[in-house]
C-alpha positions as CSV (number, residue, x, y, z in Angstrom):
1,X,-3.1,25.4,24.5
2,X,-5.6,23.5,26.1
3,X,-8.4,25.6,26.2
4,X,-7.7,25.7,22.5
5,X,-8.0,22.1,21.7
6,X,-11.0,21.7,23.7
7,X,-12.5,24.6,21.5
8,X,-12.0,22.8,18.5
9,X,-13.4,19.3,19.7
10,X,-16.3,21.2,21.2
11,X,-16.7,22.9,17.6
12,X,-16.6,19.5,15.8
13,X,-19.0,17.9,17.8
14,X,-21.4,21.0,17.4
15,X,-22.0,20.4,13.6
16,X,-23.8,17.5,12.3
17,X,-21.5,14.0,11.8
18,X,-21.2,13.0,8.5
19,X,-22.1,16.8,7.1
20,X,-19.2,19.2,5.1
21,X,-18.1,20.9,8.6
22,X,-17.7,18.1,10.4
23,X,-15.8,16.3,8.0
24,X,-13.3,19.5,7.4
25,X,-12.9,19.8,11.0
26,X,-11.6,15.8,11.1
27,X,-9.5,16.5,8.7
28,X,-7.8,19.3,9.9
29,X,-7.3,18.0,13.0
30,X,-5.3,15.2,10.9
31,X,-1.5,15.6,10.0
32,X,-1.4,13.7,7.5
33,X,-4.6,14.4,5.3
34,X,-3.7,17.9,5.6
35,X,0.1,17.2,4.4
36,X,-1.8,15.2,1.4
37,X,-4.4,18.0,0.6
38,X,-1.8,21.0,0.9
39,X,0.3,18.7,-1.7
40,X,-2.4,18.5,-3.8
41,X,-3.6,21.8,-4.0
42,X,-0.3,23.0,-4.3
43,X,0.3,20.5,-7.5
44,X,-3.1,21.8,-8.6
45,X,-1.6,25.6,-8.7
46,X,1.5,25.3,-9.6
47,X,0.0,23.0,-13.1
48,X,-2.4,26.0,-13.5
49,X,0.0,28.9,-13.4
50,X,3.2,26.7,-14.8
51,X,3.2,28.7,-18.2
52,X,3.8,31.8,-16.2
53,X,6.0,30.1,-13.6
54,X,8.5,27.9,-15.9
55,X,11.2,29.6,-17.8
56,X,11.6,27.0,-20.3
57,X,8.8,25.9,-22.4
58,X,7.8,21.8,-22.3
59,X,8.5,21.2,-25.9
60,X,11.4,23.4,-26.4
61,X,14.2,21.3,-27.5
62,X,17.6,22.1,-26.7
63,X,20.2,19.5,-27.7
64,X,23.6,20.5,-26.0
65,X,21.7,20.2,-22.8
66,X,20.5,16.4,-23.1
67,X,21.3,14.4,-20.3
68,X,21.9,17.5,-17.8
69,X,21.6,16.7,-14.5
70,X,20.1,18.9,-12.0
71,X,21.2,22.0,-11.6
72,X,20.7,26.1,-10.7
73,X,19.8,26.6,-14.8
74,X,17.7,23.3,-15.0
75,X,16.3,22.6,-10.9
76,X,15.2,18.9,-12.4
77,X,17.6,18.4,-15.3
78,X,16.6,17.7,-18.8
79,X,15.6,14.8,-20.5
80,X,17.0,12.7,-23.6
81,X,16.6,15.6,-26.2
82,X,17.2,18.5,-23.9
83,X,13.8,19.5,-22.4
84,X,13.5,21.5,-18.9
85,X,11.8,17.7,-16.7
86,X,10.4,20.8,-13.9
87,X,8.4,22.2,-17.3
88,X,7.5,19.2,-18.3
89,X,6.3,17.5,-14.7
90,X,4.2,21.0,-13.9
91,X,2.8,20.9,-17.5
92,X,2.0,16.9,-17.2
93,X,0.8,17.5,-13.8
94,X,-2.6,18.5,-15.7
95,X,-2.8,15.2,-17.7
96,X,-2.4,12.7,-14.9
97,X,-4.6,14.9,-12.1
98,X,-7.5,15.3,-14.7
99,X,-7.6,12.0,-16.3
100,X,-7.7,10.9,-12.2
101,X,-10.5,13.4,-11.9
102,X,-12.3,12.7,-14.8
103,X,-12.0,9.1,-15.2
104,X,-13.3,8.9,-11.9
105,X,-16.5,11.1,-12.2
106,X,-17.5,8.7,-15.2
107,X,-17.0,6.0,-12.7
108,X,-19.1,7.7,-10.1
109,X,-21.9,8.7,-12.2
110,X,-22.6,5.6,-13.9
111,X,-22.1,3.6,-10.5
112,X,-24.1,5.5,-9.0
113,X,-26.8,5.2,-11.4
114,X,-26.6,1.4,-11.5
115,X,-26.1,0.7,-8.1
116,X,-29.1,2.6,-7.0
117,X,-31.4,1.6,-9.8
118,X,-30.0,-2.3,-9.2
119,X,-30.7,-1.9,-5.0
120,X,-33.8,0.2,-5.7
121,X,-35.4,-2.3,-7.7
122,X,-33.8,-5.5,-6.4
123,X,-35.3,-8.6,-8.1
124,X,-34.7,-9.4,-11.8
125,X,-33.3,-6.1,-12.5
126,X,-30.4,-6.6,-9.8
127,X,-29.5,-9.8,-11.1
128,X,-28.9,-8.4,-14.8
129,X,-27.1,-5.3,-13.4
130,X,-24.9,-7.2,-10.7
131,X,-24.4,-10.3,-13.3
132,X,-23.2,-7.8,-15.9
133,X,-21.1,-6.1,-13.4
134,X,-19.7,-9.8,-12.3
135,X,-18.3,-9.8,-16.4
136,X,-16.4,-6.6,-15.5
137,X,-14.7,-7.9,-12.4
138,X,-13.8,-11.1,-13.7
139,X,-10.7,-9.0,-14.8
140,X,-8.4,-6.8,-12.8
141,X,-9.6,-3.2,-13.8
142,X,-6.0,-2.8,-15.4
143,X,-6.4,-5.4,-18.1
144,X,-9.6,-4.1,-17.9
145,X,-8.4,-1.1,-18.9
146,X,-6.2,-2.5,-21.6
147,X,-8.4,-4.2,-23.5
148,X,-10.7,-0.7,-23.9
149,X,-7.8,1.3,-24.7
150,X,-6.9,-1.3,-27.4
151,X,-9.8,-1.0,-28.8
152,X,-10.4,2.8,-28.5
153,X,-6.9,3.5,-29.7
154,X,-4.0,6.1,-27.1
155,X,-5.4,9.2,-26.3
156,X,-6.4,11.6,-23.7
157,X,-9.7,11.1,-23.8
158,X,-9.8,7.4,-24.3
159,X,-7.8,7.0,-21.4
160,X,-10.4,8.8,-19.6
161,X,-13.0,6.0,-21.2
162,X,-11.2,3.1,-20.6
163,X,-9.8,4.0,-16.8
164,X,-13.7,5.1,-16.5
165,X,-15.5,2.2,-17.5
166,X,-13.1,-0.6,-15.6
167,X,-14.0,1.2,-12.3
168,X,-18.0,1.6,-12.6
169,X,-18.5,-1.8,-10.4
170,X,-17.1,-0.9,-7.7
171,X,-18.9,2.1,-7.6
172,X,-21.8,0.3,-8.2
173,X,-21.8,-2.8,-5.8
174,X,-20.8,-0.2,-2.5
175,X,-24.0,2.4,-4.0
176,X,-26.0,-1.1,-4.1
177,X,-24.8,-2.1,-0.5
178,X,-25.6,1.6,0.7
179,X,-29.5,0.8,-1.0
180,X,-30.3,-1.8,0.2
181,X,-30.1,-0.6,3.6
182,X,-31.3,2.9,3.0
183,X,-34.0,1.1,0.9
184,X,-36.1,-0.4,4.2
185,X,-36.1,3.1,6.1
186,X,-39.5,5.0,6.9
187,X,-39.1,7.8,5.0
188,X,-38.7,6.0,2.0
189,X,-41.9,4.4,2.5
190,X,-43.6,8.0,4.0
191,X,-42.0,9.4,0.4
192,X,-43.6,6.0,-1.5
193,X,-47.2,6.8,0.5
194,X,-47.4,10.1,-0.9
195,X,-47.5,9.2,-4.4
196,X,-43.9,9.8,-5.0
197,X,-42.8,9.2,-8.3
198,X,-39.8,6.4,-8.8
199,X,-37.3,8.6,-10.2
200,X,-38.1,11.5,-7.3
201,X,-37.9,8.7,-4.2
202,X,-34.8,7.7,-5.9
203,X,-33.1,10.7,-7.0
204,X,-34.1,12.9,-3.8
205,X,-34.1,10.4,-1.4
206,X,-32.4,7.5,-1.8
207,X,-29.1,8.5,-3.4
208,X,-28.4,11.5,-1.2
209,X,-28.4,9.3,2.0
210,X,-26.4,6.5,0.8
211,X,-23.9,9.1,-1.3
212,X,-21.7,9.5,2.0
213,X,-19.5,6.7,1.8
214,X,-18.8,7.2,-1.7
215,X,-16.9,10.0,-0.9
216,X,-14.4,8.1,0.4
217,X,-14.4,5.9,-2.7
218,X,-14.2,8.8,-4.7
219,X,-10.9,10.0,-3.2
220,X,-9.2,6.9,-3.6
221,X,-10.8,6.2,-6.7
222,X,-8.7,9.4,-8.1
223,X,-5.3,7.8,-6.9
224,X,-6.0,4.7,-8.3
225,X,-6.9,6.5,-11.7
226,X,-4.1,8.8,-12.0
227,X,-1.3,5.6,-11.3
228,X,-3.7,3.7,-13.7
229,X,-3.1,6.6,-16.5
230,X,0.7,6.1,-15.8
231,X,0.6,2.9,-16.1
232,X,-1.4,3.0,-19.1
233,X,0.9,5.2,-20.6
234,X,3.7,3.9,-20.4
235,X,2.5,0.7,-21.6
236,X,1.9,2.6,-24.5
237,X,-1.5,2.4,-24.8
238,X,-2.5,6.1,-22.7
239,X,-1.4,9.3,-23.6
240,X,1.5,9.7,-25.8
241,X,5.0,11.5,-26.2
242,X,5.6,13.8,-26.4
243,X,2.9,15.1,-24.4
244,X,4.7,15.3,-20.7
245,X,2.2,13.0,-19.1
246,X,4.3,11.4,-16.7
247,X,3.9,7.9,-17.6
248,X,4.5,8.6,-21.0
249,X,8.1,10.6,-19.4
250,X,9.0,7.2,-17.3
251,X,8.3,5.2,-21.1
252,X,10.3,7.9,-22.7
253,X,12.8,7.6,-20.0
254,X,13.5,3.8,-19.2
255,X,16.3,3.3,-21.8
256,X,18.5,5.5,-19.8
257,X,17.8,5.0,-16.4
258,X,21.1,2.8,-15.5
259,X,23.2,6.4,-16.7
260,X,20.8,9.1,-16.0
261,X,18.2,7.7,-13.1
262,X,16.7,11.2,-12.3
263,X,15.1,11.6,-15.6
264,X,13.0,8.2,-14.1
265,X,13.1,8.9,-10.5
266,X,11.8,12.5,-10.9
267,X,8.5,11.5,-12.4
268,X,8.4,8.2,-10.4
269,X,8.6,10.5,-7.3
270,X,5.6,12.4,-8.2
271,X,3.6,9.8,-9.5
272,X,4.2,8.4,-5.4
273,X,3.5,11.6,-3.4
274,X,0.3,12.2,-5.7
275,X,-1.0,8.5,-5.1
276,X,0.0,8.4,-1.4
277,X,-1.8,12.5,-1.1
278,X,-5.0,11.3,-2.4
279,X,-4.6,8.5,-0.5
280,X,-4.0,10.1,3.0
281,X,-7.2,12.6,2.7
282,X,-9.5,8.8,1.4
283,X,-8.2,7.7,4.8
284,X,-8.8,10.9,6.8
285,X,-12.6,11.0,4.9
286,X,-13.3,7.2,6.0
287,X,-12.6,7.8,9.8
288,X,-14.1,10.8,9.7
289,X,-17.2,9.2,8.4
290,X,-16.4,5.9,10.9
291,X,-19.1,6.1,14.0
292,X,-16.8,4.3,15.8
293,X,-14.0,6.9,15.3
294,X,-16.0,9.7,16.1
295,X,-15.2,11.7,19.8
């Protein structure tokens, strides 16, 4: 037993810190990311495969089974017009994981661009980007949110907008950060000697050695994302019944949770063990990243 953990440290330490290896090694030497990241993946699958899986489709409306509580014929009970809630979480599973995805790749990209272009430049064009950015933050990225879904209208894919757009500066001030000290290294100015263009120093250079940390943004970015599409929704301004996202099934299911609590504590549930999954693995990526963690 041992001689088998030491193999393992000894196989960490012999990739590069910081690279793909390394990280995955960290990570499945942790309990808990790897709890998080089998729950995910397994949420993932069973979302993807759920038409073939669920024996009652998410829309299929059975009224003398409204209100049934969990049981061998309905594992997660039905909701207030007699839909199968295990359908309809697997099925919703696919709203709430990709508007976290998505949302958060809008994020990414246009922080990213930003953020380098602001700590590239520095100067005047930093203070209009970081200023414009300091508009953004002046509200918490839910209202944030709000106010763009008010004025895109509910939807999937404004949802993806509005949750998108709140979160670009943070994406952008930690790619600035990661810049401006990548920015004064020597083979930025060996690439500048050589008659570089901007956009190559930038794009080949500069960005791939300050990208690392972001990937621990990124993960948490996605939980953040996927509670702020709940939330969204069942504020009424995200995706809407009877599509089973599942803030749209804790909206749906509010008026009834004093007599029938799991049709709110199911999705609720899931809602927390996706948040605290994605969560888990951020945290596992930022020590694994940490130079001070590292063995």
């Amino acid at each position: 037993m041992a001689k088998s953990k030491t193999s393992s440290n000894d196989n960490t330490r012999s990739v590069k810190p910081g690279s793909l290896p390394y990280i995955w090694g960290r990570l499945r030497r942790n309990p808990g990311a790897m709890l998080g990241l089998s729950f995910v993946v397994i949420l993932f699958a069973l979302s993807f495969f759920s038409p073939m899986i669920c024996r009652y489709d998410y829309q299929e409306i059975v009224m003398k089974e409204r209100f049934s509580l969990p049981s061998l014929t309905h594992i997660l009970g039905c909701d207030e017009v007699g839909r199968d809630i295990l359908s309809r979480i697997l099925y919703g599973a696919k709203y709430t994981l990709s508007i976290g995805i998505l949302s958060t790749a809008v994020s990414c990209v246009f922080g990213v661009i930003l953020g380098a272009v602001a700590g590239y430049f520095g100067g005047t064009v930093d203070t209009l980007i970081m200023r414009a950015l300091d508009v953004f933050q002046a509200f918490p990225n839910i209202l944030l949110a709000i106010a763009i879904s008010a004025v895109l209208g509910a939807g999937f894919d404004k949802v993806i907008y509005a949750i998108g757009i709140s979160g670009i500066p943070n994406f952008a001030r930690m790619m600035r950060a990661n810049i401006l000290t990548v920015r004064s290294s020597e083979f930025i100015e060996a690439a500048t000697s050589i008659n570089c263009s901007t956009l190559r120093v930038i794009v080949h250079h500069v960005i791939p050695n300050a990208i690392s940390p972001l990937i621990v943004q990124v993960a948490m970015g996605i939980a953040s994302a996927a509670l702020s599409a709940s939330g969204l929704s069942f504020l009424g301004f995200g995706v809407q019944a009877p599509t089973p996202e599942w803030g749209a099934m804790l909206a749906s299911a509010r008026g009834y949770m004093r007599d029938y609590p799991h049709m709110v504590i199911i999705p609720g549930m899931f809602i927390m063990l996706t948040v605290l999954s994605f969560n888990l693995v951020g945290d596992a990526i930022r020590d694994a990243l940490d130079p001070k963690l590292r063995d």
